[in-house]
PLY file of the C-alpha trace (Angstrom):
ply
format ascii 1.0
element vertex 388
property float x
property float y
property float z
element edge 387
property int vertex1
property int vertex2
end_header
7.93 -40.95 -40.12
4.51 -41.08 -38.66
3.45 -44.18 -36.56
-0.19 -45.43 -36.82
-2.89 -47.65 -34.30
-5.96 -48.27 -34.16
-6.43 -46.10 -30.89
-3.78 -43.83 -29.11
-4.03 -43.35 -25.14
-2.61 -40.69 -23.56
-1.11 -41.59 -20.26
0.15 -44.71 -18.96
-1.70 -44.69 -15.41
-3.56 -47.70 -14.17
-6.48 -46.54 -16.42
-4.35 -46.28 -19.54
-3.12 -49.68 -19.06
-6.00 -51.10 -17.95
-7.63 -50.11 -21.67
-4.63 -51.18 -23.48
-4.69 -54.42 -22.08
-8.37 -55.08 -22.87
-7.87 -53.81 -26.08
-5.12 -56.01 -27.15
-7.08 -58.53 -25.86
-9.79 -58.31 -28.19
-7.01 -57.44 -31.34
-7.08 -53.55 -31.56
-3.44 -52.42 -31.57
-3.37 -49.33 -29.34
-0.09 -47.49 -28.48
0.40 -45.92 -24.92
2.09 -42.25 -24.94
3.22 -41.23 -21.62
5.21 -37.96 -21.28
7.17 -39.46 -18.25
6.87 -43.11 -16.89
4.48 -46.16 -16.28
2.58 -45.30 -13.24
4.51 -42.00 -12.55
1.65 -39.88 -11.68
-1.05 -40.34 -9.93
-1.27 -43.88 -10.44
2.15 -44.33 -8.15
0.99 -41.97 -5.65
-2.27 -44.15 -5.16
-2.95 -45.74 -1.72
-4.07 -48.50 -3.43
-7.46 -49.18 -1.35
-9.13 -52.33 -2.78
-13.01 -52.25 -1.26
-15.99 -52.26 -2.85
-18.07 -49.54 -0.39
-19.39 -46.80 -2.44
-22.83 -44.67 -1.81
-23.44 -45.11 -6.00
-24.56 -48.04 -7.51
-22.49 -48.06 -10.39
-19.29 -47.31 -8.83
-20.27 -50.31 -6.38
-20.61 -52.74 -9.37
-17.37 -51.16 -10.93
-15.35 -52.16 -7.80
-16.84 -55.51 -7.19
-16.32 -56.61 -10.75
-12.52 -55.24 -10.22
-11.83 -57.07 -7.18
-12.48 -60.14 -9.32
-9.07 -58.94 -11.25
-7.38 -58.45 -8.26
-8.33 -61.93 -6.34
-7.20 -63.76 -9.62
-4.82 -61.84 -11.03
-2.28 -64.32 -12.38
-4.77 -65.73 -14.00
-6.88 -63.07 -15.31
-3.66 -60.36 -16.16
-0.25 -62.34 -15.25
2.32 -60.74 -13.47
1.70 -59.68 -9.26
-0.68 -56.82 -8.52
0.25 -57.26 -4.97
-3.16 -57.50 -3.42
-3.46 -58.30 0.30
-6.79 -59.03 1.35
-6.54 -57.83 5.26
-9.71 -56.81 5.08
-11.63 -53.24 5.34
-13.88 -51.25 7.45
-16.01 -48.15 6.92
-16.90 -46.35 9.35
-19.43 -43.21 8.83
-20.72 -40.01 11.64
-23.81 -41.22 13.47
-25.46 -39.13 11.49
-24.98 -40.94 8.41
-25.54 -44.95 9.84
-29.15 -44.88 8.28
-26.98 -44.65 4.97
-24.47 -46.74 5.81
-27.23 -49.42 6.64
-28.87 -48.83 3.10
-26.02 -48.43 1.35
-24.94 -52.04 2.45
-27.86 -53.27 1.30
-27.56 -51.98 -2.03
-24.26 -53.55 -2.45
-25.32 -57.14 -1.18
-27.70 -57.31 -3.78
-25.10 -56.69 -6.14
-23.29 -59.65 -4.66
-20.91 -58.17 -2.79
-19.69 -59.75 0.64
-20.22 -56.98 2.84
-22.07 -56.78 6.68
-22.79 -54.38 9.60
-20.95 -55.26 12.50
-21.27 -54.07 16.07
-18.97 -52.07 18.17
-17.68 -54.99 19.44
-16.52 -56.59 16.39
-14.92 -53.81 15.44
-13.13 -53.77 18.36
-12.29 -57.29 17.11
-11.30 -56.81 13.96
-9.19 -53.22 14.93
-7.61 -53.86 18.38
-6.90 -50.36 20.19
-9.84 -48.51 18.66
-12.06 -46.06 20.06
-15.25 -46.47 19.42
-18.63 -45.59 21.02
-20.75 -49.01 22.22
-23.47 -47.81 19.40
-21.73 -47.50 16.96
-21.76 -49.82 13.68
-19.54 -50.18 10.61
-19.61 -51.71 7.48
-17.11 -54.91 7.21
-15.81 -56.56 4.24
-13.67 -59.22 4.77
-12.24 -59.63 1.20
-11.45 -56.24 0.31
-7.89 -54.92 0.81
-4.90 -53.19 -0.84
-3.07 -53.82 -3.48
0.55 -52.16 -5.00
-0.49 -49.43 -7.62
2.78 -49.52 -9.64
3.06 -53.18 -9.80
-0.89 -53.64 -10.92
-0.11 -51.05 -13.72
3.23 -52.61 -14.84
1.70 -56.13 -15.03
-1.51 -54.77 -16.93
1.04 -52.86 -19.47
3.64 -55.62 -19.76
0.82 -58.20 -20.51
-0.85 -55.37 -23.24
2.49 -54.82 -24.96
2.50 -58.82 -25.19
-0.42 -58.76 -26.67
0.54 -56.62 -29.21
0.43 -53.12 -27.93
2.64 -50.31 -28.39
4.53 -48.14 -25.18
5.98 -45.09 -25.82
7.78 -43.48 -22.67
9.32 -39.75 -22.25
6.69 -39.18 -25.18
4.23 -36.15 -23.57
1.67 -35.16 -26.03
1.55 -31.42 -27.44
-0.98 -31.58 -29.93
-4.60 -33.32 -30.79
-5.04 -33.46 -34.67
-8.32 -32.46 -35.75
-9.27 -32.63 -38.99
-12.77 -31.29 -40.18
-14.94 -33.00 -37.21
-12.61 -35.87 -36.18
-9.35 -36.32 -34.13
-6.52 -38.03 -37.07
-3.85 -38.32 -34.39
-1.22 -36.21 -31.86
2.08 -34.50 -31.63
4.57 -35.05 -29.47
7.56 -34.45 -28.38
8.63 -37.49 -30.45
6.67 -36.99 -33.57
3.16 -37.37 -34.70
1.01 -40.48 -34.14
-1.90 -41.36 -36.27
-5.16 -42.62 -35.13
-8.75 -42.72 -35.87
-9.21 -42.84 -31.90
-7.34 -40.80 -29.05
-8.44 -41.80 -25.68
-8.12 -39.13 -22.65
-6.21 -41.13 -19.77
-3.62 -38.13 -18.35
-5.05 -38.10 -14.78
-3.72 -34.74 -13.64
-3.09 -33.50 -16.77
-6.45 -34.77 -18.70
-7.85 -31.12 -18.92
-4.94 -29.74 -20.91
-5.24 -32.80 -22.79
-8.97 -32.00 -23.31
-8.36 -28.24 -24.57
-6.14 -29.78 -27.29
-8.73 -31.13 -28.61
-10.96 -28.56 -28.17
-13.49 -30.02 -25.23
-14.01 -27.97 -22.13
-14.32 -30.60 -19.52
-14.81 -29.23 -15.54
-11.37 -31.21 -13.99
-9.41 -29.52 -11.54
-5.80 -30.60 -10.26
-6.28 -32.06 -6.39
-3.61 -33.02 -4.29
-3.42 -35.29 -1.46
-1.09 -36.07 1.04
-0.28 -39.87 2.47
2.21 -40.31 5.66
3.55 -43.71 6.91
4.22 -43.92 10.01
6.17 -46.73 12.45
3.78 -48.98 14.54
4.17 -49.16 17.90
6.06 -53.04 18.39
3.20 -53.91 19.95
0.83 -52.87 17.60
0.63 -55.68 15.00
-1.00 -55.14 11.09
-4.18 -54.25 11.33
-7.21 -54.31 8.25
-7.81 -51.21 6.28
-10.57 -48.88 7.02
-12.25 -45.46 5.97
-13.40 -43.09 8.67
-15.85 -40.79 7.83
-16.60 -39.11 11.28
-12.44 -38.73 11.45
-12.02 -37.65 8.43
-9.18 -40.03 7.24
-8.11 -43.34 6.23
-5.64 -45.86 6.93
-4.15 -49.13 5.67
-0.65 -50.96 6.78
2.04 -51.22 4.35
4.30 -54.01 4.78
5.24 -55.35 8.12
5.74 -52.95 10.33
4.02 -49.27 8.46
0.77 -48.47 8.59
-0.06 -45.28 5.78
-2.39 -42.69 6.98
-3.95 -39.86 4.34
-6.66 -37.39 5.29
-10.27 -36.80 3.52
-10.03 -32.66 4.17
-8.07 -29.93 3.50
-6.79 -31.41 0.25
-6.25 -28.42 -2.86
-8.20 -29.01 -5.85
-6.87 -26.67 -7.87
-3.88 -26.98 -8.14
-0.51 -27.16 -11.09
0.05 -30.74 -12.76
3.38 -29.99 -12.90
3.79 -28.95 -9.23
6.30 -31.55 -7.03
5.34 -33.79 -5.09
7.77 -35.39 -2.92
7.04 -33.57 0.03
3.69 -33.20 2.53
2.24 -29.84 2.90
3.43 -28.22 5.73
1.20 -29.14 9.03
0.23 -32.44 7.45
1.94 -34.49 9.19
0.90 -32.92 12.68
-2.95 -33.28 11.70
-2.74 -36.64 10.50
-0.96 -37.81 13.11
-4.34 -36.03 15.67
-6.65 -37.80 12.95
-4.53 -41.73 13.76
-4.12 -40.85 17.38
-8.10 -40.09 18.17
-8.94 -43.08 16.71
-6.39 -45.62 17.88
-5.21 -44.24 20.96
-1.68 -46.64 20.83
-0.71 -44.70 17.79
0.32 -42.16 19.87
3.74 -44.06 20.14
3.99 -44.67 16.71
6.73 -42.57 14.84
6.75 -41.03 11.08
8.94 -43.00 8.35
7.88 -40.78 5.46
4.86 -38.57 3.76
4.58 -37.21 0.23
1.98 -35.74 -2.00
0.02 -37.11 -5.10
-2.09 -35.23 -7.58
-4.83 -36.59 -9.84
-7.80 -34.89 -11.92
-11.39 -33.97 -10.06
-14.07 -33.31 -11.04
-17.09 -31.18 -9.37
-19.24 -34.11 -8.47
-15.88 -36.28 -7.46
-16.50 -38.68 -10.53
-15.13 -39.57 -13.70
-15.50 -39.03 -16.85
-15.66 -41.40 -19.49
-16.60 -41.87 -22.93
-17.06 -40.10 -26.28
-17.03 -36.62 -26.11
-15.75 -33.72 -28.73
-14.32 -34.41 -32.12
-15.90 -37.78 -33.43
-12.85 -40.31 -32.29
-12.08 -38.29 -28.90
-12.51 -40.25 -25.93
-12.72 -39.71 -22.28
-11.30 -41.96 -19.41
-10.34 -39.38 -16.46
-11.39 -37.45 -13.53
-10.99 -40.20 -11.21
-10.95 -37.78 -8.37
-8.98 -39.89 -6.47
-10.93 -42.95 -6.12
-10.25 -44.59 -9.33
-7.23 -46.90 -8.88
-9.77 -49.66 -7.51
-11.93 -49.80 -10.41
-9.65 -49.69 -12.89
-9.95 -53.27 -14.30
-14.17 -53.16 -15.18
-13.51 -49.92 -16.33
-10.65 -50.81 -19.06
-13.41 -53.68 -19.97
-16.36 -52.07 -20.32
-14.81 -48.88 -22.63
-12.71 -51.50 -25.00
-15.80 -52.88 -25.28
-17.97 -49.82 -26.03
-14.63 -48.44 -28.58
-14.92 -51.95 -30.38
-18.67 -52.88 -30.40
-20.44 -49.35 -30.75
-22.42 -46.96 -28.05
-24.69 -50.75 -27.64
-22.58 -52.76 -26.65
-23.11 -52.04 -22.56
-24.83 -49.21 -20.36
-22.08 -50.13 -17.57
-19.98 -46.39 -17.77
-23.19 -44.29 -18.94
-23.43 -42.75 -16.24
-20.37 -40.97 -16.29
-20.92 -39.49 -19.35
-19.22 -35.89 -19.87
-22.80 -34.16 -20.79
-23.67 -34.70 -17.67
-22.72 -31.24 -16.49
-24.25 -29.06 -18.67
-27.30 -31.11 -18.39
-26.72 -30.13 -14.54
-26.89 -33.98 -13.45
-23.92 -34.57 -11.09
-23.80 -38.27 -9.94
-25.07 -38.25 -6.40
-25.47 -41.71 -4.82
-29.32 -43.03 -3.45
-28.25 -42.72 -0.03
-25.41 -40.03 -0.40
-22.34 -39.64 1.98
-20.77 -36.16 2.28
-18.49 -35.41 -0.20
-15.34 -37.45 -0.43
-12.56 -35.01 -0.65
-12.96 -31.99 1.50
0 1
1 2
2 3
3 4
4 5
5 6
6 7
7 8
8 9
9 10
10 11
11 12
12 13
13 14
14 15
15 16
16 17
17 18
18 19
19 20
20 21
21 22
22 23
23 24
24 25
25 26
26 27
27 28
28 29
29 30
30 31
31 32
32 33
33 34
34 35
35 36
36 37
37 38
38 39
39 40
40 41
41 42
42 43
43 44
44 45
45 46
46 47
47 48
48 49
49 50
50 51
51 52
52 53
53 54
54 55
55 56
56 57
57 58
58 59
59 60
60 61
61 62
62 63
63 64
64 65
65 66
66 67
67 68
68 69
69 70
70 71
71 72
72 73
73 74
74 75
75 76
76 77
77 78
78 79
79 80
80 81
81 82
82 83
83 84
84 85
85 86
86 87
87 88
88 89
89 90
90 91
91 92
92 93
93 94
94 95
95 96
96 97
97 98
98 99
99 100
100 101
101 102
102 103
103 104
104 105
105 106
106 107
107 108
108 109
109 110
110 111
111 112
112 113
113 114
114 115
115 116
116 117
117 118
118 119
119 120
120 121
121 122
122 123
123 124
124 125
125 126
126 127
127 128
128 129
129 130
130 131
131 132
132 133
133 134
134 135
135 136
136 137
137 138
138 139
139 140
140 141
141 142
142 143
143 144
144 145
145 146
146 147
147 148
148 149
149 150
150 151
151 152
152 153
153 154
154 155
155 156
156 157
157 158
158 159
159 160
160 161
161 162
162 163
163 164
164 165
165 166
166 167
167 168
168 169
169 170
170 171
171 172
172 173
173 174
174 175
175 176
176 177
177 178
178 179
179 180
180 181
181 182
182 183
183 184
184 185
185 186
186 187
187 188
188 189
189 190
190 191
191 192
192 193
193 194
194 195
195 196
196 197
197 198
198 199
199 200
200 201
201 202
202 203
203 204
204 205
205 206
206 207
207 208
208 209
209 210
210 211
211 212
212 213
213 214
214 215
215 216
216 217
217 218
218 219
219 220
220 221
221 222
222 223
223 224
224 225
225 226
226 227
227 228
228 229
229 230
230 231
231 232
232 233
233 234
234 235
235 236
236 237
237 238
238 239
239 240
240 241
241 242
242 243
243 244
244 245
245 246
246 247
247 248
248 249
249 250
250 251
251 252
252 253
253 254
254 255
255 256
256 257
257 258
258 259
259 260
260 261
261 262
262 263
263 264
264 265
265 266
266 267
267 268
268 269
269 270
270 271
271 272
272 273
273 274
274 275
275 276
276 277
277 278
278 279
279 280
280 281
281 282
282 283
283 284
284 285
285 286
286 287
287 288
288 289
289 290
290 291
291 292
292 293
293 294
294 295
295 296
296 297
297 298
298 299
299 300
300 301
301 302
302 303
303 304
304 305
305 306
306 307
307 308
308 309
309 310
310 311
311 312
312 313
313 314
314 315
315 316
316 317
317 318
318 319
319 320
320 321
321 322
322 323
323 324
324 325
325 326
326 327
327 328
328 329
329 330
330 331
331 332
332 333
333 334
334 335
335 336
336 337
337 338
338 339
339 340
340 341
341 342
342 343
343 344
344 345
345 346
346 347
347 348
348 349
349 350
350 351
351 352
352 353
353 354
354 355
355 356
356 357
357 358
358 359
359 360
360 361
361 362
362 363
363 364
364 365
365 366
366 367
367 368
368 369
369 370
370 371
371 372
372 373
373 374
374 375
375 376
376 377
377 378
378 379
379 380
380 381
381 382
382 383
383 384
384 385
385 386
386 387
């Protein structure tokens, strides 16, 4: 027997939850499809970076809105998303400090609690670092991490209280079309009916796309994360981004400290490929990347690395929104970057599905014409592209 909703998502990532929740919030009864489990794909891989530091406006407003989620989260979702605000740093090449500067600004006028800081307090605020006596960084003292799978259960558990449906094991095969509108899916479980089918399969969102028809430019990239033993007399230390370096780093738990690199990451790559282990030199280059920037790392020893894969997109953003078949939506090509925003972003598109194309201007922006119209989103005061 066929099942109905209102709207069907494909994939329950921290983007598919995040729009089922907000959905059942305002009464639409949406049902989740997701081929394996909650949070199994990119989504669980995530490093979980909660900051607010972005060279576009719009992502900036996306993140700061978010990290109102995550600061209240009980309140605002229920359950634990695990958010520890340590703190976070970005840290850019000299060449790009005049951006760094205006970007700042941008993103206190927003609201956000953000600063330059000196040399020295960074030194402060990251004991062991090396770091030239003119150099700056941008400081926000709220920002953190937070635990992917545990945001993503909570937001799904609190949807599917609310009245939404979770199908697990369920992958998608199929997007009914019927004249110029999606009616529903197959799956490996049966058809679903729909007069909406929302796009949320990270990795797999371009196969997803084809079904329906809709050419849409996302690649598979993959990205590798090590953790690696502190030194005993290293204690945890706040999160940070490093541009010039190339990497990034937060601690996990007590005594870890999880290190992934911006460069040398695939972006074309096999949804389906595994990803429980590093690629091969990895380790060794992260471990350079760590070391050059906080010398006492050099005693620190690996516990573990693995890889991740999510959808990209040419101009490393999203895309969301209608697009294709009347009733075929769009909420993918995070790029990597999208676990932090995930909470505005579930808000603003319920919104937009329920209300109409009126109802806010917040995810415009990433709107999927954008690339034949040849506008890629490119910040005011741009930063080299993320991935590398």
């Amino acid at each position: 027997m066929t099942e109905t909703a209102d709207v069907i998502i494909v994939g329950a990532g921290i983007h598919g939850a995040s729009l089922a929740f907000h959905l059942a919030e305002r009464g639409v009864k949406a049902t989740v499809l997701e081929k394996a489990t909650v949070a199994a794909g990119a989504t669980g891989r995530s490093s979980g970076m909660v900051r607010m530091h972005y060279d576009v406006e719009a992502d900036a407003r996306l993140a700061w809105r978010s990290w109102a989620y995550f600061n209240d989260w009980a309140e605002r979702v229920g359950g634990d998303s695990g958010f520890n605000d340590v703190g976070f740093l970005q840290m850019v090449p000299p060449e790009e400090m005049a951006a760094l500067q205006a970007n700042v600004g941008m993103q206190q006028r927003i609201g956000i609690v953000t600063g330059i800081v000196d040399a020295a307090e960074v030194r402060r605020l990251l004991p062991g670092i090396d770091i030239g006596d003119d150099q700056v960084a941008a400081f926000e003292p709220h920002s953190g991490f937070a635990d992917p799978t545990s945001s993503t259960t909570s937001l799904m558990g609190s949807a599917v209280d609310r009245g939404a449906r979770l199908v697990q094991r369920c992958a998608v095969t199929a997007v009914r079309v019927e004249g110029d509108r999606v009616v529903g899916v197959t799956t490996t479980r049966g058809e679903f009916d729909a007069p909406i089918v929302v796009n949320a399969a990270g990795a797999w969102a371009g196969r997803v796309a084809e079904m329906a028809g809709l050419d849409v430019p996302i690649g598979v990239w993959r990205h590798d994360v090590a953790y690696v033993q502190r030194p005993p007399d290293v204690g945890r230390h706040i999160g940070f981004i490093d541009f010039a370096n190339l990497f990034y780093s937060r601690p996990e738990g007590e005594f870890l400290t999880l290190v992934a690199l911006e460069d040398g990451n695939p972006m074309d790559g096999d949804p389906d490929a595994p990803v429980d282990n590093a690629a091969p030199g990895f380790i060794e280059r992260a471990a350079e990347r760590i070391v050059r920037r906080l010398p006492p790392f050099a005693r620190a020893g690996l516990h573990s690395a693995h890889s991740g894969q999510d959808g990209i997109t040419p101009d490393q953003h999203p895309v969301i929104g209608p697009a294709g078949p009347e009733g075929f939506w769009l909420d993918c090509g995070y790029s990597g970057t999208g676990f932090k925003i995930a909470p505005a972003v579930g808000a603003s598109l319920a919104q937009l599905i329920v209300e109409g194309p009126a109802a806010n201007d917040d995810l415009a922006i990433y709107r999927h014409a954008r690339f034949a119209e040849g506008k890629p989103i490119v910040g005011e005061h741009p930063y080299a592209p993320v991935w590398r």
